[in-house]
VMD Tcl script that builds the backbone (N, CA, C; Angstrom):
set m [mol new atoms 357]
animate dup $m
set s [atomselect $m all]
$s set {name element resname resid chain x y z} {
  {N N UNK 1 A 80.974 60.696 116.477}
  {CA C UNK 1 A 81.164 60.080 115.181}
  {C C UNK 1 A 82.484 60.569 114.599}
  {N N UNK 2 A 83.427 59.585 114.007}
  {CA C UNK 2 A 84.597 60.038 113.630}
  {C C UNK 2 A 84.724 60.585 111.902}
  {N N UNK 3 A 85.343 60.881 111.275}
  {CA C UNK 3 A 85.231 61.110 110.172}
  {C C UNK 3 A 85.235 59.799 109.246}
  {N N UNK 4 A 85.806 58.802 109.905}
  {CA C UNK 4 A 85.451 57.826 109.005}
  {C C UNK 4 A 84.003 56.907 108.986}
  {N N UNK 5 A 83.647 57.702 109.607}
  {CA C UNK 5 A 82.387 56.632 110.387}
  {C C UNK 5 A 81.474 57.382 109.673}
  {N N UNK 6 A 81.602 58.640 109.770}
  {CA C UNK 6 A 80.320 60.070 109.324}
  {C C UNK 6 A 80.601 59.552 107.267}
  {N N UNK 7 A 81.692 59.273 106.733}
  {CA C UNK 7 A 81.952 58.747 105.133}
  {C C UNK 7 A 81.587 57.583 105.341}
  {N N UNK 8 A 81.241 56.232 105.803}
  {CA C UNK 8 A 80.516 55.569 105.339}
  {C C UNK 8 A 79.501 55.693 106.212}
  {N N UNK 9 A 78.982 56.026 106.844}
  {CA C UNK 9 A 77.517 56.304 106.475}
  {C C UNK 9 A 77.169 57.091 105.777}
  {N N UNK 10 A 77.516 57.838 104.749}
  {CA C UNK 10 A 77.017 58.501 103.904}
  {C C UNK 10 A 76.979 57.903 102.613}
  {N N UNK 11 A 78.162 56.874 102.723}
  {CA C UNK 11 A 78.504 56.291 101.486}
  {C C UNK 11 A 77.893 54.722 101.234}
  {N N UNK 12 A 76.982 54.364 102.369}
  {CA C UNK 12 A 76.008 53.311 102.573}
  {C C UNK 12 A 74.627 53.657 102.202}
  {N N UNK 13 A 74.487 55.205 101.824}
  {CA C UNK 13 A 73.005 55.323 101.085}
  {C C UNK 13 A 73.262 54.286 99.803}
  {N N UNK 14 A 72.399 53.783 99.417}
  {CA C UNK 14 A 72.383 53.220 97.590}
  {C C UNK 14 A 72.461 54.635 97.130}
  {N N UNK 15 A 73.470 53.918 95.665}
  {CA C UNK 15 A 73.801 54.563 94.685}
  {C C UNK 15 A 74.570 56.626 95.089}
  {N N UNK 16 A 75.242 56.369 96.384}
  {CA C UNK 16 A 75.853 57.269 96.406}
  {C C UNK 16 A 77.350 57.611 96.440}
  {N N UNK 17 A 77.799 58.788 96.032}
  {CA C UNK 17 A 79.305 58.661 95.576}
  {C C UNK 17 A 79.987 60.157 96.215}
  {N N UNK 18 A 80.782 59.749 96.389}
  {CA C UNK 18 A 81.961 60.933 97.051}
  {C C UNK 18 A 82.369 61.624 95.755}
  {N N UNK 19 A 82.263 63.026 96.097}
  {CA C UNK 19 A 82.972 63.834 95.263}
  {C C UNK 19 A 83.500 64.885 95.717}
  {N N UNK 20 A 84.492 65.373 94.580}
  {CA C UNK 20 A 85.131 67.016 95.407}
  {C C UNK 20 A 85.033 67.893 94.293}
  {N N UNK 21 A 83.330 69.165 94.378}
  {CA C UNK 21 A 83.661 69.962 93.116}
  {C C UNK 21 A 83.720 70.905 93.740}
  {N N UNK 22 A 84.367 71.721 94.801}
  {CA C UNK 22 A 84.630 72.424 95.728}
  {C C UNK 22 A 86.267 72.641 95.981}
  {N N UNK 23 A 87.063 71.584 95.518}
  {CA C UNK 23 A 88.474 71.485 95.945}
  {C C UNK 23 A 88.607 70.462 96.757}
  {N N UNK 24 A 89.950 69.913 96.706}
  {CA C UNK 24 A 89.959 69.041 97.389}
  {C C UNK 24 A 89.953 69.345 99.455}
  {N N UNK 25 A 89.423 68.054 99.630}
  {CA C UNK 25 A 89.820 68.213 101.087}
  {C C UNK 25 A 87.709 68.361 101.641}
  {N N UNK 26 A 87.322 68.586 100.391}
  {CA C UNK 26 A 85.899 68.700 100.776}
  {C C UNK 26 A 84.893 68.099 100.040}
  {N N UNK 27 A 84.129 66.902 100.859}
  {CA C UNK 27 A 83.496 66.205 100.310}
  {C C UNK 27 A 82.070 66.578 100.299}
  {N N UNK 28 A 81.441 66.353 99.025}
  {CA C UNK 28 A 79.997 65.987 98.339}
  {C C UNK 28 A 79.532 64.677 98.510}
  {N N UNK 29 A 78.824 64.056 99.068}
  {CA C UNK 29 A 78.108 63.201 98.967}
  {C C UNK 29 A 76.962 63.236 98.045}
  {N N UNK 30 A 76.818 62.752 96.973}
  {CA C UNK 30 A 76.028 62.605 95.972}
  {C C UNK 30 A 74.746 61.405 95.983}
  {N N UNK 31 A 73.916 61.073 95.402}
  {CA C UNK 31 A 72.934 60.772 94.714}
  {C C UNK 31 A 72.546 61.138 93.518}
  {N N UNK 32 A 73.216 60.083 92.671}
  {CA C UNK 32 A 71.580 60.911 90.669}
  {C C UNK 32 A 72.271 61.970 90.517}
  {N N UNK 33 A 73.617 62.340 91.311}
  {CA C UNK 33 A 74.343 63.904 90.962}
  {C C UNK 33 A 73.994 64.973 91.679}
  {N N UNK 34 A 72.928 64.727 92.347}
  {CA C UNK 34 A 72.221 65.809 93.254}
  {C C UNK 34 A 72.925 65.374 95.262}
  {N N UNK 35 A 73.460 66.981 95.442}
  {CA C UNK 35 A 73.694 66.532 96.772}
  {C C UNK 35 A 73.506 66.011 98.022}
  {N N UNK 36 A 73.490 65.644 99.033}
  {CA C UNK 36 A 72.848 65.060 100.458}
  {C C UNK 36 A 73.656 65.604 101.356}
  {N N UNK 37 A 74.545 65.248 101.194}
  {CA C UNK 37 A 75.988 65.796 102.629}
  {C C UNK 37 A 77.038 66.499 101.753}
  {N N UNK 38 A 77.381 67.619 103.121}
  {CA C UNK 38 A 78.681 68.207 102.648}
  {C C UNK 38 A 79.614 68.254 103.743}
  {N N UNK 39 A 80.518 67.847 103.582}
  {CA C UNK 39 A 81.591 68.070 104.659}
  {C C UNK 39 A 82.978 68.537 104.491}
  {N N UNK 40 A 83.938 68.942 105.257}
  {CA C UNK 40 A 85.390 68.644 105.385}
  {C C UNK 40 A 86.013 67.437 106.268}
  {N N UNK 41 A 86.502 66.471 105.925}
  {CA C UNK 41 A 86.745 65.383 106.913}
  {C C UNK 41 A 87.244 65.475 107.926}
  {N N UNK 42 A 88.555 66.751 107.581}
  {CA C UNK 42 A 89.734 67.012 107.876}
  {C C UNK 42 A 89.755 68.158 109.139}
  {N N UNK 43 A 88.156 68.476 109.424}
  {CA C UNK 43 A 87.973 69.673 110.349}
  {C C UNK 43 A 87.821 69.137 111.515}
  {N N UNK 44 A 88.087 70.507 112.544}
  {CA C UNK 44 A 88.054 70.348 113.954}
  {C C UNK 44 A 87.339 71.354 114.556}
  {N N UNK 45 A 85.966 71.788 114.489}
  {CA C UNK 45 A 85.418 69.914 115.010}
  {C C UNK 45 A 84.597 69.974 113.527}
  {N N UNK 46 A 84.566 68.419 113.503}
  {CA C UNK 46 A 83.960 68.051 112.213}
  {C C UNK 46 A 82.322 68.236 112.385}
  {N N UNK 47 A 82.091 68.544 111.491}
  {CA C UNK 47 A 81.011 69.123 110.814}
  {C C UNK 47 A 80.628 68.570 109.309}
  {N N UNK 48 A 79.054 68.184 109.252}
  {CA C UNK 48 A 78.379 67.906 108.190}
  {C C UNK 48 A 77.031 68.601 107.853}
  {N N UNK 49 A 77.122 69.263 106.782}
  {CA C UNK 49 A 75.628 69.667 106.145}
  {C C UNK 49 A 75.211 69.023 105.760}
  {N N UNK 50 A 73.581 68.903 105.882}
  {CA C UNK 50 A 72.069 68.093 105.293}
  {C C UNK 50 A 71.135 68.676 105.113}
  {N N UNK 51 A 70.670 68.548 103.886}
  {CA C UNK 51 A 68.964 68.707 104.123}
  {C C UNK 51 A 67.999 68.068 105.245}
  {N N UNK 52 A 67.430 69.421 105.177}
  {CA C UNK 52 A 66.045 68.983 106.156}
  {C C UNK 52 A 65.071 69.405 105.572}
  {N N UNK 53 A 63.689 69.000 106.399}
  {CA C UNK 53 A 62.773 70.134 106.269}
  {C C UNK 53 A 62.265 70.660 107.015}
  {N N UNK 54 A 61.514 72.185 106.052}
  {CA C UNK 54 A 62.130 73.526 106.640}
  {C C UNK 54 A 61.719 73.378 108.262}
  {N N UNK 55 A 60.376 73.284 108.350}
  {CA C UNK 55 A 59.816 73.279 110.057}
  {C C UNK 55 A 60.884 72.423 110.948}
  {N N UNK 56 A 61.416 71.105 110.442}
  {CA C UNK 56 A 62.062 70.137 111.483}
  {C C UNK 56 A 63.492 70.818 111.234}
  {N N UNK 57 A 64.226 71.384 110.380}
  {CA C UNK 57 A 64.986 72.152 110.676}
  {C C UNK 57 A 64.983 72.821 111.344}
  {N N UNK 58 A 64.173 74.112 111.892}
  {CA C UNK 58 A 63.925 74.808 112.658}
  {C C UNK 58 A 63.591 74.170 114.137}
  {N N UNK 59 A 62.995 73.424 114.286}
  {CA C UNK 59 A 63.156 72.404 115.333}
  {C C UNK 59 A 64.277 71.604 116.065}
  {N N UNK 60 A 64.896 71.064 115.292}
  {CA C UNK 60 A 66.491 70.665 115.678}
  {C C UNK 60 A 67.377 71.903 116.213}
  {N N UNK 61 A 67.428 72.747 115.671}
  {CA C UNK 61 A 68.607 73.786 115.693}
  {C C UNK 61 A 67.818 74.855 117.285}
  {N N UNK 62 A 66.685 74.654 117.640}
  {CA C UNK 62 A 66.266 75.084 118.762}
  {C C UNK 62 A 66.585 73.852 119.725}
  {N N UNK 63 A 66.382 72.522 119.261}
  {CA C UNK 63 A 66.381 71.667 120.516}
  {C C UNK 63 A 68.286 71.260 120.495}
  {N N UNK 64 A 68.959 71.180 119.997}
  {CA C UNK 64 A 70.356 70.767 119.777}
  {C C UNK 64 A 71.271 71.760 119.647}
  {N N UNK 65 A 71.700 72.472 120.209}
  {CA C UNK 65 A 73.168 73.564 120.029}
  {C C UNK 65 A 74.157 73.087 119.045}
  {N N UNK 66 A 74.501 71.942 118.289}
  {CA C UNK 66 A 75.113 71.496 117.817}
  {C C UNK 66 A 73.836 71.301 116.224}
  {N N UNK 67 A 73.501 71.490 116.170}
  {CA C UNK 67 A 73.009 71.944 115.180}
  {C C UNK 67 A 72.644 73.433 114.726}
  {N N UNK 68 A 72.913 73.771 113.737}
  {CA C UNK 68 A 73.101 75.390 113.103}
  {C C UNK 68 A 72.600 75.545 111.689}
  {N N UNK 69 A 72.211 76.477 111.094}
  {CA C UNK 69 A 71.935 76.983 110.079}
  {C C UNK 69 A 72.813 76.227 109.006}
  {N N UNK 70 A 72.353 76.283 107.457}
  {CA C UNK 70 A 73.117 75.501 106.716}
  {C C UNK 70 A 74.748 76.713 106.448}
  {N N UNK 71 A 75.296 76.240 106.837}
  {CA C UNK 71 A 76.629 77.165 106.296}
  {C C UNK 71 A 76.722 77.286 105.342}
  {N N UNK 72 A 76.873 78.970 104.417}
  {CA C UNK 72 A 76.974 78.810 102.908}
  {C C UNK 72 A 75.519 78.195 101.769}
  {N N UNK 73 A 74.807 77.817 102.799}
  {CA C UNK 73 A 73.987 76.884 102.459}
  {C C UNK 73 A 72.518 77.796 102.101}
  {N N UNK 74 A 71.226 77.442 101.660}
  {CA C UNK 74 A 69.805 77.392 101.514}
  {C C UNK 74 A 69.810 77.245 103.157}
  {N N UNK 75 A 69.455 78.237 104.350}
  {CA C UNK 75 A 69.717 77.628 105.439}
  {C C UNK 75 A 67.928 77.440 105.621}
  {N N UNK 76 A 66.954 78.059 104.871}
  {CA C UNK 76 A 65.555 77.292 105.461}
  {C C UNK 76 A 65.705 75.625 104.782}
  {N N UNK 77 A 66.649 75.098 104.045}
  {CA C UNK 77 A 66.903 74.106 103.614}
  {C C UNK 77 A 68.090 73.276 104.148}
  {N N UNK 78 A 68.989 73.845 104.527}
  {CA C UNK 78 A 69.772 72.639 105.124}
  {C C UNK 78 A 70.213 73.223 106.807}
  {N N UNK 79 A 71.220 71.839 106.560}
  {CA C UNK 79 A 71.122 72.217 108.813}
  {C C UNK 79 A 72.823 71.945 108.701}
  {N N UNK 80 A 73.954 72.758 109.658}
  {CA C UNK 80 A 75.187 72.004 109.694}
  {C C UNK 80 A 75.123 71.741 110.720}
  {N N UNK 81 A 75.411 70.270 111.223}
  {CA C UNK 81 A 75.580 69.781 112.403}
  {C C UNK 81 A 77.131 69.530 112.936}
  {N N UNK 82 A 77.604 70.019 114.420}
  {CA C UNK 82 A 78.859 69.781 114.786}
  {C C UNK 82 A 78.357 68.624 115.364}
  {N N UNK 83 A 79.892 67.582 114.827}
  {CA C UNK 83 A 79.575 66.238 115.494}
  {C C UNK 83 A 80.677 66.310 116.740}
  {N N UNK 84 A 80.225 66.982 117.976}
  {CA C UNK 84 A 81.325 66.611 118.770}
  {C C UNK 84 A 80.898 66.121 120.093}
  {N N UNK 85 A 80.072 64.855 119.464}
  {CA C UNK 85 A 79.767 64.178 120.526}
  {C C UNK 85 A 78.722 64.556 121.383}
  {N N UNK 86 A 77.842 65.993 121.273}
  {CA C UNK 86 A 76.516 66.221 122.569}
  {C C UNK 86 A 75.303 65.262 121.259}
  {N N UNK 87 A 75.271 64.629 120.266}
  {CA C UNK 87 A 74.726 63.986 119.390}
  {C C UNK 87 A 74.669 62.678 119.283}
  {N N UNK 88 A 74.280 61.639 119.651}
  {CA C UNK 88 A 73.894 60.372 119.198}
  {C C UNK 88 A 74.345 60.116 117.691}
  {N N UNK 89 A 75.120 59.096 117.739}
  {CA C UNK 89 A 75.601 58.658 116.438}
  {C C UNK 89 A 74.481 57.914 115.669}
  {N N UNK 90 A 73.796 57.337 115.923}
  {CA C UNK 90 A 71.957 57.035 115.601}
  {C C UNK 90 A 71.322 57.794 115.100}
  {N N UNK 91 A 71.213 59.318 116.146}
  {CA C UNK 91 A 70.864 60.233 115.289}
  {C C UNK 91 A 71.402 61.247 114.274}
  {N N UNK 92 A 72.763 61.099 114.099}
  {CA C UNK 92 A 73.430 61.284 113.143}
  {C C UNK 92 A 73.069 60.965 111.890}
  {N N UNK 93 A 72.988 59.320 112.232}
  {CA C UNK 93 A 72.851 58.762 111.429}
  {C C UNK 93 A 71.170 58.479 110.325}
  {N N UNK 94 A 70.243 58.986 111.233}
  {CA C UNK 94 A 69.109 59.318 110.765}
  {C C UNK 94 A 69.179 60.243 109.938}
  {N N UNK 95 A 69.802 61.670 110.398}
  {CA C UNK 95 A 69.769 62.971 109.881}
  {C C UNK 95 A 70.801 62.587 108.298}
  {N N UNK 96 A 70.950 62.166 108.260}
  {CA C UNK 96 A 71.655 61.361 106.708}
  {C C UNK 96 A 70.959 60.973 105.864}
  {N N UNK 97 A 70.173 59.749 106.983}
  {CA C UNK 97 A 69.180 59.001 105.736}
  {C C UNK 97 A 67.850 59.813 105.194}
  {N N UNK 98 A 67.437 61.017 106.300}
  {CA C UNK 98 A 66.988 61.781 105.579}
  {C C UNK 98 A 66.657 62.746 104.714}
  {N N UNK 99 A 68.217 62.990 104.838}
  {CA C UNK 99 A 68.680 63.839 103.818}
  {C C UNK 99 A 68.543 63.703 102.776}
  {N N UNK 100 A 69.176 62.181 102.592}
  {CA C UNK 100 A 69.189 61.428 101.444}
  {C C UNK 100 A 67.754 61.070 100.531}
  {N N UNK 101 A 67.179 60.747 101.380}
  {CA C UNK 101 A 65.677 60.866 101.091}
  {C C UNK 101 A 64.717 62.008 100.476}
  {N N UNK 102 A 65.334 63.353 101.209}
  {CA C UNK 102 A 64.492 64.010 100.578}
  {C C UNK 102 A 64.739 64.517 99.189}
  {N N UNK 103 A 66.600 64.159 98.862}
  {CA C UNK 103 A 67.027 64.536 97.475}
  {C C UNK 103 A 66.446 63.077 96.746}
  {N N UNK 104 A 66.404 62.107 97.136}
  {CA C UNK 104 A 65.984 60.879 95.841}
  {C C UNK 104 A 64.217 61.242 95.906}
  {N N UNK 105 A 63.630 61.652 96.993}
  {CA C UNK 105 A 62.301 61.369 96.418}
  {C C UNK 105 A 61.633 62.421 95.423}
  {N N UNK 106 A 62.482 63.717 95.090}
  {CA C UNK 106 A 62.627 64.124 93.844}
  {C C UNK 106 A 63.107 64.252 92.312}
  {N N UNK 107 A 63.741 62.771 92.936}
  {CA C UNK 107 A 64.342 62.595 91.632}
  {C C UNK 107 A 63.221 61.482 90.597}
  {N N UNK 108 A 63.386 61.070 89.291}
  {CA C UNK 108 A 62.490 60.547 88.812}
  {C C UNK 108 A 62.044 59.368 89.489}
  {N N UNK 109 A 60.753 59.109 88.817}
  {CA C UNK 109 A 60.576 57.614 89.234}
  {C C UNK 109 A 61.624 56.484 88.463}
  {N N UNK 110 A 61.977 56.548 87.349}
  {CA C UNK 110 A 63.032 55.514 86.743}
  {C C UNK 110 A 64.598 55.327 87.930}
  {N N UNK 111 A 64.843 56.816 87.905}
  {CA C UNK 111 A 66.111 56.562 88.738}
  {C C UNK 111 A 65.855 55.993 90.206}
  {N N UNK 112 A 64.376 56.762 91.052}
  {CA C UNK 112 A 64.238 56.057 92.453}
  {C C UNK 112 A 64.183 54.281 92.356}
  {N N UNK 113 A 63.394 53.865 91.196}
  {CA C UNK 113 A 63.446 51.907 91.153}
  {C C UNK 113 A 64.649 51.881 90.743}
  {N N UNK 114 A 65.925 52.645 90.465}
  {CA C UNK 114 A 67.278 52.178 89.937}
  {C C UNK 114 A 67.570 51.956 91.326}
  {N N UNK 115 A 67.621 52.468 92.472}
  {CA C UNK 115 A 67.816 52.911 93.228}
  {C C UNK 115 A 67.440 51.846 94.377}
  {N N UNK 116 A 66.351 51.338 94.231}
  {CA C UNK 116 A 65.516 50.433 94.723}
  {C C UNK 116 A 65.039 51.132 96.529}
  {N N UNK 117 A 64.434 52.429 95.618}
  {CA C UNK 117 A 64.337 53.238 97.041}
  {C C UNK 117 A 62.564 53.468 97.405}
  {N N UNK 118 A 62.060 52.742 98.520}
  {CA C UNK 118 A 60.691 53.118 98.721}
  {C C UNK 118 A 60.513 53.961 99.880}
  {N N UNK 119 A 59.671 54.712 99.604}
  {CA C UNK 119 A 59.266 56.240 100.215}
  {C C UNK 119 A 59.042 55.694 101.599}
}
mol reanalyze $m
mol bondsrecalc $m
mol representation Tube
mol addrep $m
C-alpha cells in the first residue's frame, strides 16, 4: 500500500478528516474529533497506527511480524502496522475500517446517525 492509497482509505471512512496536531508531516485521521489512524506519509517504511481490540491485537502482532505494539501509543489498545508489502492491502484495509469503528461506536448515538454508521 502506498502512502497515497493508505490516505484515502482512511479518508473514505464517513465523516473523517486529516489533521496535523503533532506537527506537520504527521497525520491524524479523525472522526467526531476522536482518532482512528496515525501516520507519517513521508516514512520509510511507512507505517500506520490503529485501534484494535485488546485480544485481536494480541493476535495479529503474534500471527504478522509486520504488525507491532502501538508506538507511543495505549499499546493493549492500538497496533502499528509496517506496510511493506508481507500484508494484503484488503487487509489493510479492514484493519482501518475497524479502527474506525471501534472509535464511532463510542461516540453518541446523534453523531453515529450523522454519520449514517450501523454497527
Amino acid at each position: 500500500m502506498t502512502p497515497e492509497e493508505l490516505k484515502a482509505a482512511c479518508l473514505a471512512m464517513p465523516g473523517s478528516e486529516e489533521t496535523f496536531p503533532f506537527g506537520e508531516g504527521i497525520s491524524v485521521f479523525k472522526v467526531a474529533g476522536k482518532m482512528f489512524a496515525l501516520t507519517r506519509l513521508a516514512a520509510e517504511p511507512l507505517t500506520v497506527s490503529l485501534r484494535c481490540e485488546p485480544e485481536l491485537a494480541v493476535q495479529l502482532r503474534e500471527q504478522h511480524a509486520a504488525v507491532k505494539p502501538g508506538w507511543h501509543l495505549n499499546k493493549r489498545h492500538w497496533n502499528t502496522v509496517v506496510l511493506d508489502g508481507s500484508l494484503p492491502a484488503s487487509m489493510v484495509r479492514e484493519l482501518i475500517e475497524d479502527s474506525y469503528d471501534l472509535v464511532v461506536e463510542r461516540l453518541p448515538r446523534a453523531k453515529r446517525t450523522a454519520l449514517r454508521w450501523l454497527a
